[in-house]
N, C-alpha and C positions, 0 to 999 in steps of 0.2 A: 495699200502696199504692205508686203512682210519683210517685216523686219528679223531678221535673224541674230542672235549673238552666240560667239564664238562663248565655249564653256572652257573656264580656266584648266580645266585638266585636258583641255586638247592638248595630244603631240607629249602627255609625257607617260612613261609606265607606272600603271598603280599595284600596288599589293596587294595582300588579301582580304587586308581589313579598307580598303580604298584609302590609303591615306599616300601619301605622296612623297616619296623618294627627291627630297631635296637637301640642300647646303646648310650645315646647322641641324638636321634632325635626328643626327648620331646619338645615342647615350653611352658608349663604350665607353671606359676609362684607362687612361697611357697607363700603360706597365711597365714603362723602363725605368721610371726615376723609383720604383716599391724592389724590381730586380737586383737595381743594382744596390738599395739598402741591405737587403737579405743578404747578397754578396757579402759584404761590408758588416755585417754580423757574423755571418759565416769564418771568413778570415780573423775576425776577433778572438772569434772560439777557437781554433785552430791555436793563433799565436797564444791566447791563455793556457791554454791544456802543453803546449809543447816549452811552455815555462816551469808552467807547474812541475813537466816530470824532469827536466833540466835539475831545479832545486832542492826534489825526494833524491834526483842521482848524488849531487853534492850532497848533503845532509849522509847520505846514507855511506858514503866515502869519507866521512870529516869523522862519521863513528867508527869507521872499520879501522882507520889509523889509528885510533885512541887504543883498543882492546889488544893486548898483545897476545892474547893465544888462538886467534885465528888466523888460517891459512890465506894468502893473496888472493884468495879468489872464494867469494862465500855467496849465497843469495841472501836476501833479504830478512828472510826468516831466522837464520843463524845468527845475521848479525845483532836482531833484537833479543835473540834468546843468548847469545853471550853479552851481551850487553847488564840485562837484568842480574846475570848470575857474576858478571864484574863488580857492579852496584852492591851487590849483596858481601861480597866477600871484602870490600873496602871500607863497608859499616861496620863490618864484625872485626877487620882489623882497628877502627879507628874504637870501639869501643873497648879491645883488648890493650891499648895503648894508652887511653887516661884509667884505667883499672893500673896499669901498670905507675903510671905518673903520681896516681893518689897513694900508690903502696912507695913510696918514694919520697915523698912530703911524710906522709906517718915517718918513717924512718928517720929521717931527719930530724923528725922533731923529738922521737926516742933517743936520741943519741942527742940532743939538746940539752934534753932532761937528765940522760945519764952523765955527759960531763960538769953538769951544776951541781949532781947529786954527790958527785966523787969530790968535790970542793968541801964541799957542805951541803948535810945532809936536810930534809925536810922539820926533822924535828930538830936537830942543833941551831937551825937559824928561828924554830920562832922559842925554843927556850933563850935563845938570847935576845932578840925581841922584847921575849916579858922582863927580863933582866932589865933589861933599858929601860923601858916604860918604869917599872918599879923605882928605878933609881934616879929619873928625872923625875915625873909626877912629883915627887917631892921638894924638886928645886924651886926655886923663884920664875924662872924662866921655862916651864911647863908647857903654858901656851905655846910655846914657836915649836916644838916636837914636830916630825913633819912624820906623818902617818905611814910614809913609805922611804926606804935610804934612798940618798942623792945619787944615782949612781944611773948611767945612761949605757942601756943592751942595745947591739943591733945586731940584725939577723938580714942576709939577703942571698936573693936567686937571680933569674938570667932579668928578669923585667919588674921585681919588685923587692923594696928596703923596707923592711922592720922595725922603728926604733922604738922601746918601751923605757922609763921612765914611770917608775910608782906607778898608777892607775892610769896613765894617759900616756898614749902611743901617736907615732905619725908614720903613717903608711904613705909612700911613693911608688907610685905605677908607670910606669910606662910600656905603652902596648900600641897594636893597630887598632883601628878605628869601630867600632863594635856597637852599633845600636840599642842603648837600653841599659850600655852596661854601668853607670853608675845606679841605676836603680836596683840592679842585682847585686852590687856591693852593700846598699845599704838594705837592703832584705838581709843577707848575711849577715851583716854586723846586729842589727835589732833582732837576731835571731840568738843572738850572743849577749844579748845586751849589755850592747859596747854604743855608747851613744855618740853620734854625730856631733861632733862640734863646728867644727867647721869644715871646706872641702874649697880647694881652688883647681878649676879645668883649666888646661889651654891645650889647643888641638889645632893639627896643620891637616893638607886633604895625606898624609898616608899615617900619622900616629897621633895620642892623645898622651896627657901626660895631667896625672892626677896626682895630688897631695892634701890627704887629709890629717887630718885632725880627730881622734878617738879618744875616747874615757868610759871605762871601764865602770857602770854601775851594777846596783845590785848585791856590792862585795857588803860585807858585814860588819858595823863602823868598831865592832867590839876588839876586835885582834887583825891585825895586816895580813892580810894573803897573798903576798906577792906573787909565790909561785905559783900559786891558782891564776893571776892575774895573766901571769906569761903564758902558760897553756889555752889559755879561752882564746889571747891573740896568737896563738900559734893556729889552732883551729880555723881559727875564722880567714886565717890568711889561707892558708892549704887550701879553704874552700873558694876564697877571692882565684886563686890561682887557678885553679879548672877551670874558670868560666871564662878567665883570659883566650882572646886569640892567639893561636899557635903561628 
């Protein structure tokens, strides 16, 4: 008897490499769920970029209002180039205004010195000075001489008081809130040497309010200079005073 068997690829179509066209033997890969991510980047980019010029519009509107000598209607480039040249002209006014401030503090303090001078003069007060000296040294009670007269000066402006007293002074500030600046007062004052004695801060969040305590060394223990004494804290305040916020 012949036996015959049916061959498994009866009854179906083969390719070209004989392999067989069945269920499962796809390798294609779905493209819809990578389409629609690309999408989905796509609109991203869009909504970023049309933020983006949303923001240059605003910015570039919030400067044209600032600058007041341009015209309602300016491009881009105008309003950077008036921009730079507003910047520049507000430097050069704000440095012509403490040149002016400092020539103003000088004057003050010239006209300090000229009314103490029309009192009494520089040399009338220390020939009377030696006077004194000569004629107390000789007393009994010599020691208690106090090196400087008892007599208490005050001097002040919009945000600080002066008080001097013989070699020691107390300075009161009050000002807005300014990063650093007591370390720039005492640069000042050791710049004078006017020594630190003591200093009490207190500060709220829009002002600070400073009082120190100053003395005046370096003076010459052989004859009282008081008026030298007043000039050095005239200085050194005039100088406290620039650094103040306006």
């Amino acid at each position: 008897m012949e036996s015959t068997t049916n061959s498994p690829n009866e009854g179906y179509p083969l390719l070209d490499d004989d392999k067989l066209v069945g269920k499962g033997s796809s390798s294609s890969k779905p493209t819809g769920a990578a389409d629609q991510s690309d999408d989905h980047e796509h609109e991203m980019h869009i909504w970023t970029e049309r933020e983006r010029r949303k923001k240059m519009r605003t910015m570039f509107s919030n400067l044209h209002a600032l600058l007041p000598n341009l015209p309602p209607k300016a491009d881009k480039s105008s309003i950077v180039d008036e921009a730079v040249n507003y910047i520049n002209s507000l430097q050069q006014t704000i440095n012509k205004l403490q040149k002016q401030k400092m020539e103003r503090v000088k004057a003050l303090a010239f006209e300090e010195n000229q009314t103490h001078g029309a009192e009494s003069t520089r040399e009338v007060f220390l020939a009377e000075q030696g006077k004194n000296m000569v004629s107390i040294l000789g007393s009994p009670t010599s020691a208690s001489f106090p090196r400087f007269p008892l007599n208490l000066q005050t001097w002040s402006s919009q945000n600080l008081v002066l008080s001097i007293t013989g070699e020691d002074a107390h300075i009161n500030i009050c000002t807005g809130k300014k990063p650093g600046l007591l370390s720039t007062i005492c640069f000042i004052m050791e710049k004078h040497n006017l020594e630190l004695v003591s200093a009490h801060i207190s500060s709220d969040h829009f002002r600070t309010m400073i009082m120190i305590h100053a003395r005046a060394t370096g003076i010459s223990d052989q004859f009282p200079e008081a008026m030298m004494i007043e000039e050095i804290y005239k200085l050194a305040v005039g100088e406290i005073i620039m650094c103040l916020p306006s």
